[in-house]
C-alpha positions as CSV (number, residue, x, y, z in Angstrom):
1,X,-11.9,0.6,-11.9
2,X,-8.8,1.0,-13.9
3,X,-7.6,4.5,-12.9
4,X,-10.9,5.8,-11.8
5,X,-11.7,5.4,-8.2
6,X,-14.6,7.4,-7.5
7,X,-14.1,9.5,-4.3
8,X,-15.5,7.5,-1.8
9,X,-13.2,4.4,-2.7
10,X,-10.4,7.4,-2.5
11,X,-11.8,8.4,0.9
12,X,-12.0,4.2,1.8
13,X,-8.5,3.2,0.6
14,X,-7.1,6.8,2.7
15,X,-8.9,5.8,5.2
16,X,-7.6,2.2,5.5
17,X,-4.3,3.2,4.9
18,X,-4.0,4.8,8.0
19,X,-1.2,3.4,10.0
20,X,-0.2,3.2,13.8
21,X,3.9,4.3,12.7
22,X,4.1,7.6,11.5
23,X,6.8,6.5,9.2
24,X,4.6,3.6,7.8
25,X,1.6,6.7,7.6
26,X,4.4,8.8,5.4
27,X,5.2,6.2,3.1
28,X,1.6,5.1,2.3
29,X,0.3,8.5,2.0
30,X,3.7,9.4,-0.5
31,X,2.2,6.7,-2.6
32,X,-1.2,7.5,-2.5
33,X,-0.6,11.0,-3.5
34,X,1.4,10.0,-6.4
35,X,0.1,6.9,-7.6
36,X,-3.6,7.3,-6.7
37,X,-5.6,8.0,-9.9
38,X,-3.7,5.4,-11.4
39,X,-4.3,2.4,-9.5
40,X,-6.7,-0.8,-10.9
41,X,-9.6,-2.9,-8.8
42,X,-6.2,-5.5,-8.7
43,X,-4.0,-2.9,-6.8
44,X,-6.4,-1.7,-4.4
45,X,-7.7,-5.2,-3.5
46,X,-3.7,-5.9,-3.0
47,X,-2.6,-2.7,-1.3
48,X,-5.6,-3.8,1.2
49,X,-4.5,-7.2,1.6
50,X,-1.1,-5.5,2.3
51,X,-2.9,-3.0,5.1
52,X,-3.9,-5.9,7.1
53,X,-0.1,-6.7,7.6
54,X,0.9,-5.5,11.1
55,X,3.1,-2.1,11.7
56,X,6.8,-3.3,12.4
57,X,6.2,-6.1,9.8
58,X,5.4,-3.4,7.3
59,X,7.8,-1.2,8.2
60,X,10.9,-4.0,8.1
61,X,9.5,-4.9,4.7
62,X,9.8,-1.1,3.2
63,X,12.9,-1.0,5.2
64,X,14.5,-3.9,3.2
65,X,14.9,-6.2,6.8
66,X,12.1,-8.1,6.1
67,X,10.8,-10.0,2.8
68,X,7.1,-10.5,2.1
69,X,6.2,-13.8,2.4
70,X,3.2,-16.3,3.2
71,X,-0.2,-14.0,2.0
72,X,1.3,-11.2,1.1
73,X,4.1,-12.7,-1.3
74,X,2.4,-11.6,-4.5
75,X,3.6,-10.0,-7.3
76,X,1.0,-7.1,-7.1
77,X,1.5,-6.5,-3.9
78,X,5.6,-6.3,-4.2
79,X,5.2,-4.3,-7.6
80,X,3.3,-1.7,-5.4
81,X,5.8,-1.9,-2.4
82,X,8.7,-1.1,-4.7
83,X,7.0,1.7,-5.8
84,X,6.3,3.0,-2.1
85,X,10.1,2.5,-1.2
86,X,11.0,4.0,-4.5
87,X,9.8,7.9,-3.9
């Protein structure tokens, strides 16, 4: 799937990204529309591993007051959440 989610996986993964935080909802979709067409089976299986984390935990994590840690420590997963609080 390396770089070539069809449209209904986009659709899926947009779709599951949607957050109750507007500011977690703004960070996702900033990702998503940079780093879509480039993303492999591995991240989107990670980024939604990571969509399963609740709001203000995932918020505190892009926010720097909260590390990952138990299921979502992973180095996928903190490779694509350094890109999110990167743009």
């Amino acid at each position: 799937m390396s770089g070539d989610l069809s449209e209904l996986d986009r659709a899926r993964l947009r779709w599951r990204a949607r957050r109750g935080l507007l500011e977690n909802d703004l960070i996702i979709t900033r990702f998503l529309d940079a780093y879509e067409t480039q993303l492999t089976e591995t991240d989107v299986r990670a980024l939604t591993q990571l969509f399963e984390m609740g709001d203000n935990e995932l918020l505190d994590v892009f926010l720097e007051r909260q590390e990952l840690s138990g299921p979502y420590d992973d180095p996928t997963i903190r490779k694509l959440v350094e890109q999110m609080k990167a743009l």
